[in-house]
C-alpha positions in Angstrom: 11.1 -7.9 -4.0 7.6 -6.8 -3.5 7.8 -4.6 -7.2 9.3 -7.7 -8.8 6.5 -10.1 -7.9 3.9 -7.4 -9.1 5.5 -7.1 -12.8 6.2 -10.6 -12.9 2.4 -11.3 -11.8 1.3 -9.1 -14.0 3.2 -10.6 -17.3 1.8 -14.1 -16.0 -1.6 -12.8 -16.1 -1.0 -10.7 -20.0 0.4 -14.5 -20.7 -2.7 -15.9 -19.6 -5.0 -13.3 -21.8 -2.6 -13.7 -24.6 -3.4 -17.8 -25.2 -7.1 -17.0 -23.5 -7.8 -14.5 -27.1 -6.2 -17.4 -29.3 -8.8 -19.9 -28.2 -11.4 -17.5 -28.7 -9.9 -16.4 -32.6 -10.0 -19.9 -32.9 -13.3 -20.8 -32.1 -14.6 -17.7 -33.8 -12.3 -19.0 -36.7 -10.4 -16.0 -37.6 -7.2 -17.4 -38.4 -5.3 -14.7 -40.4 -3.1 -13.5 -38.2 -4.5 -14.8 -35.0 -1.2 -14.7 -33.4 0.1 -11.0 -33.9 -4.5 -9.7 -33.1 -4.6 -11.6 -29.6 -0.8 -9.9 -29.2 -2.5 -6.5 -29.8 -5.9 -6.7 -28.2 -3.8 -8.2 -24.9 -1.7 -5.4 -24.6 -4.5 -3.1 -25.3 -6.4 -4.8 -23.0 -3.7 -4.6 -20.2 -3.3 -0.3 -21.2 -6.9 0.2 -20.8 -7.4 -1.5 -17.8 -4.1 0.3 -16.4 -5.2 3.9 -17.7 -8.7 3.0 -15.5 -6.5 2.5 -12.2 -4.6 5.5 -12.9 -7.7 7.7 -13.4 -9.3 6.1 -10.4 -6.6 6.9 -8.4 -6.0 10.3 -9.2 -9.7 11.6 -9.2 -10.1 9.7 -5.7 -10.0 12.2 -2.8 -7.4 10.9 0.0 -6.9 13.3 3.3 -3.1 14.8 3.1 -3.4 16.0 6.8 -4.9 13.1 8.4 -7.8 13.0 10.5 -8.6 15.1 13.5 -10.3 13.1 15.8 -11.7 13.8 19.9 -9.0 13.0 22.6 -11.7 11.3 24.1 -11.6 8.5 21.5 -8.8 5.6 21.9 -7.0 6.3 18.9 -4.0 5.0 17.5 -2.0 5.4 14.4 -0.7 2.7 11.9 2.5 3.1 10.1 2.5 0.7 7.5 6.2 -0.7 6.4 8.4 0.9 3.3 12.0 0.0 2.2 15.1 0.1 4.8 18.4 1.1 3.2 21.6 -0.3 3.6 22.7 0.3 7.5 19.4 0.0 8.7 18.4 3.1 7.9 14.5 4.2 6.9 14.3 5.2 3.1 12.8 8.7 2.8 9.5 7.0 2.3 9.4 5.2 5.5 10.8 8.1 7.7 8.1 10.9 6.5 5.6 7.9 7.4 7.3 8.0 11.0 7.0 11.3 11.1 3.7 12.1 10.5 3.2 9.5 13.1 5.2 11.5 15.8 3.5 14.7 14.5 -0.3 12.9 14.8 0.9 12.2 18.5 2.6 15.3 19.0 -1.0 17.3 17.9 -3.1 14.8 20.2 -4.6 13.2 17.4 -3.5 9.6 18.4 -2.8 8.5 21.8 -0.8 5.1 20.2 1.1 4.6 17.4 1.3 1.1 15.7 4.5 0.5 13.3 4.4 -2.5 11.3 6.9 -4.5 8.7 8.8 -7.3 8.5 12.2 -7.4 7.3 14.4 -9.5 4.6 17.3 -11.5 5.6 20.1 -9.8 7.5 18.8 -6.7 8.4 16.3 -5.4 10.8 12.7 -5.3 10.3 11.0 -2.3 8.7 8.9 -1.9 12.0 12.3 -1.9 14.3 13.9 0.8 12.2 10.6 2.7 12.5 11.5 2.5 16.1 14.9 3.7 16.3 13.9 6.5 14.2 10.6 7.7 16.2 12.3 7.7 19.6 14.4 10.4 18.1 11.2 12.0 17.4 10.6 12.5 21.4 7.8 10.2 21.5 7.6 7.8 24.7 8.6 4.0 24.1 5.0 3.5 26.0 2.9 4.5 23.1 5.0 2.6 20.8 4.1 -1.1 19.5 5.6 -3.1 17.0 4.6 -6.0 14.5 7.8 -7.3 12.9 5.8 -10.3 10.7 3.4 -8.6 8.6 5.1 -8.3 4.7 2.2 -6.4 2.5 -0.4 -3.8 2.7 -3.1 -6.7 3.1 -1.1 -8.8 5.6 -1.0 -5.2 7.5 -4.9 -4.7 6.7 -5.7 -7.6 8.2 -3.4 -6.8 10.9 -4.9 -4.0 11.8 -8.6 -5.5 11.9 -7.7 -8.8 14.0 -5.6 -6.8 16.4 -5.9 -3.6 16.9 -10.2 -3.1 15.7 -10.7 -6.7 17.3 -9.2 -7.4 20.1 -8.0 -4.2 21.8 -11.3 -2.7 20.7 -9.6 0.4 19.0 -12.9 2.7 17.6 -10.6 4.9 15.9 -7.5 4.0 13.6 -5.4 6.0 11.4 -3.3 4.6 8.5 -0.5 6.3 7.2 1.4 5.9 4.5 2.4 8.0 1.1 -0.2 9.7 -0.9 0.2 7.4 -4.0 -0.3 4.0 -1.6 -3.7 5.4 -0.2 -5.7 5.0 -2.6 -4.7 0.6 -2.8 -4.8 0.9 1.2 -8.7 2.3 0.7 -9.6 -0.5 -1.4 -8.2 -2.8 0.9 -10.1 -1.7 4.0 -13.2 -1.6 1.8 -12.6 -5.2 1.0 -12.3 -6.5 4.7 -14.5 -4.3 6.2 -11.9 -2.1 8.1 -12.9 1.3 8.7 -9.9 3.9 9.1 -8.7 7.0 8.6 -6.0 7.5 6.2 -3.6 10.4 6.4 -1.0 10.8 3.8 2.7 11.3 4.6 4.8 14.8 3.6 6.9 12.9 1.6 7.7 14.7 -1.8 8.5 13.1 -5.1 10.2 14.1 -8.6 7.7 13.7 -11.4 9.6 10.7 -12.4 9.3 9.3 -9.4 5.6 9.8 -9.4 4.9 8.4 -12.6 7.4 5.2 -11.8 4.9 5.0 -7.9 1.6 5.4 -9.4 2.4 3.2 -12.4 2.8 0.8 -10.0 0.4 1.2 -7.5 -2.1 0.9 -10.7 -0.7 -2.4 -11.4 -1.4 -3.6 -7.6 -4.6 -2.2 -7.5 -5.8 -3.9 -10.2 -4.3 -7.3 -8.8 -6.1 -6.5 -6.1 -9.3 -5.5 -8.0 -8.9 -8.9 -10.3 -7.5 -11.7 -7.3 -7.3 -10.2 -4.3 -3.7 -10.0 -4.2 
């Protein structure tokens, strides 16, 4: 659902610079073809601006191990929420979240770990499955919250600043997710002043499934560049 209110944002907003580069033909007056050159320069405009978030994302360093932080720091670890399959089962994305999770806890790295998501209609939340899965993981139900409202990476951002930076005074945080979602999650953080750790998850894509991830984590970072969203 979240994928399908990106793309459709994002061909309100080309709509938008589409009728914005007709009034401007217009009041430049060229009117040969004025239809078919705001067309072009629109989606030229939209390619440029998406081959920038793709080569920001790619030359930006994001830690694949996670952070390695004192035991003597109260430290907790954020899953942030992915797809659950039919069943209520993780999708490989969420699980290798959990379990770097359970391996940051196993290590000593993080004395908590924070799972977060909401859920659609039907089935449980994204956080819940998280659960079930983790405790097969060996990992204590006491170190082990849950936060079954949050829907999107800044719902979870802010989540994490109110909550867990705020008011339980966490000094150290660790946000995990997949490789190709850290780079948004960054940004985000930047933007509300939350200061984390991110670690990336072991999870392992085909090329095609890279190209189809980062493709649309360009498009979300540059919602979120452009309107906060």
């Amino acid at each position: 659902m979240q994928v399908l209110i990106i793309i459709a944002f994002g061909l309100f907003q080309l709509t938008q610079l589409f009728f914005i580069l007709i009034v401007w033909l217009k009041i430049l007056k060229i009117e040969k073809l004025i239809y078919l050159r705001a067309l072009v320069n629109s989606i030229f405009t939209a390619m440029g601006l998406l081959i920038f978030a793709l080569i920001f994302i790619n030359t930006k360093s994001i830690n694949r191990k996670g952070a390695t932080l004192g035991n003597n720091k109260p430290s907790i670890a954020v899953v942030l929420g992915a797809a659950v399959w039919s069943d209520n089962k993780p999708s490989p994305s969420l699980a290798f979240r959990v379990d770097k999770a359970a391996e940051l806890h196993k290590e000593g790295i993080v004395n908590k770990i924070q799972l977060t998501g909401g859920s659609a209609p039907g089935e449980l939340s994204e956080a819940e499955v998280s659960l079930n899965h983790i405790l097969k993981k060996g990992i204590s139900r006491d170190n082990i919250w849950i936060e079954k409202n949050t829907t999107s990476t800044i719902e979870q951002v802010r989540f994490v600043k109110k909550e867990l930076i705020q008011k339980k005074q966490f000094n150290s945080v660790v946000i995990i997710s997949d490789i190709y979602h850290l780079q948004r999650v960054k940004e985000i953080c930047n933007f509300y002043n939350v200061k984390a750790d991110l670690a990336a998850s072991n999870l392992n894509l085909r090329t095609d499934k890279i190209i189809f991830y980062q493709l649309r984590e360009c498009t979300a970072l540059l919602l979120f560049w452009l309107f906060a969203l």
